[in-house]
C-alpha positions in Angstrom: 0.0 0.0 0.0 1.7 2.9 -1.1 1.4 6.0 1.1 2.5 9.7 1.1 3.8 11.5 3.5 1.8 15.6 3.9 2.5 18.2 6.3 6.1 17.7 6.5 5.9 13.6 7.0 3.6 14.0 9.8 0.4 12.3 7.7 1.0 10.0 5.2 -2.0 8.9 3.5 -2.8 5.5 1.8 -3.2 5.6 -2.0 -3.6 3.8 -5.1 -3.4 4.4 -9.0 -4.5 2.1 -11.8 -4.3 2.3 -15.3 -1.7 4.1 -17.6 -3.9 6.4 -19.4 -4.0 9.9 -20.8 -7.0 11.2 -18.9 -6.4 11.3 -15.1 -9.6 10.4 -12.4 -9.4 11.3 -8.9 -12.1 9.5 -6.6 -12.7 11.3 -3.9 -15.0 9.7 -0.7 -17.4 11.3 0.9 -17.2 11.9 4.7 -16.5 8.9 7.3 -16.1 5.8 4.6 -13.0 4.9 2.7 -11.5 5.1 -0.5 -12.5 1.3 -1.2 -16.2 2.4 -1.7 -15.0 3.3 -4.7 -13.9 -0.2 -5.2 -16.4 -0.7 -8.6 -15.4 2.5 -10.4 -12.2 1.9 -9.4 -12.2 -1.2 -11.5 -14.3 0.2 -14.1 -11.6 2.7 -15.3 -8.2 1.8 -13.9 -8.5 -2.1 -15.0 -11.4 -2.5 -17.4 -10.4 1.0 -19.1 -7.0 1.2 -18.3 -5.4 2.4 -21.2 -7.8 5.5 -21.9 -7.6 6.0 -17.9 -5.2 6.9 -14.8 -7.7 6.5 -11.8 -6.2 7.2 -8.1 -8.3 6.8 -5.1 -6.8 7.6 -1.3 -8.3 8.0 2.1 -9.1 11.1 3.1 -7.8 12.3 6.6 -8.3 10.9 9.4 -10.2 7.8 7.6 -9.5 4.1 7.0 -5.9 3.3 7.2 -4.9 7.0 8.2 -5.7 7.3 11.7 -4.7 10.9 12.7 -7.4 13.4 13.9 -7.8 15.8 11.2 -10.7 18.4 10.6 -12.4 17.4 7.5 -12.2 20.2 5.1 -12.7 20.5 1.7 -9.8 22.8 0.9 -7.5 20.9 3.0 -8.6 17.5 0.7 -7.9 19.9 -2.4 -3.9 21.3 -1.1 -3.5 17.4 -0.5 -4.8 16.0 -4.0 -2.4 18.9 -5.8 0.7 18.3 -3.6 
């Protein structure tokens, strides 16, 4: 399970990417589940579609395999996503 490490290695969050393709998807979860809800889509376009499609999905703060306490916050999902 590759992770990376946000906020100067303090958090590292749990990721993974599928697929080798031109056009990028980034699954974002809702609040208080984890990124393996998206366990269907993730298929869909990272293995079934994988050459069109680069699909990443990750737990959000504070969330499945990331257990610090963070403040969920849309903004702070975003500054994650584009480090």
């Amino acid at each position: 399970m590759p992770k990376l490490a946000v906020d100067g290695g303090k958090v590292k969050i749990h990721y993974e990417v599928k697929g080798k393709g031109k056009t990028k998807v980034i699954l974002i979860i809702g609040f208080s589940t984890t990124y393996t809800s998206w366990e269907k889509q993730f298929e869909y376009f990272g293995d079934k579609h994988g050459d069109e499609f680069t699909v990443c999905v990750f737990d959000n703060r504070g969330m499945g395999t990331l257990r610090v306490y963070a403040t969920f916050v849309v903004c702070v999902i975003i500054n994650t996503i584009h480090r």
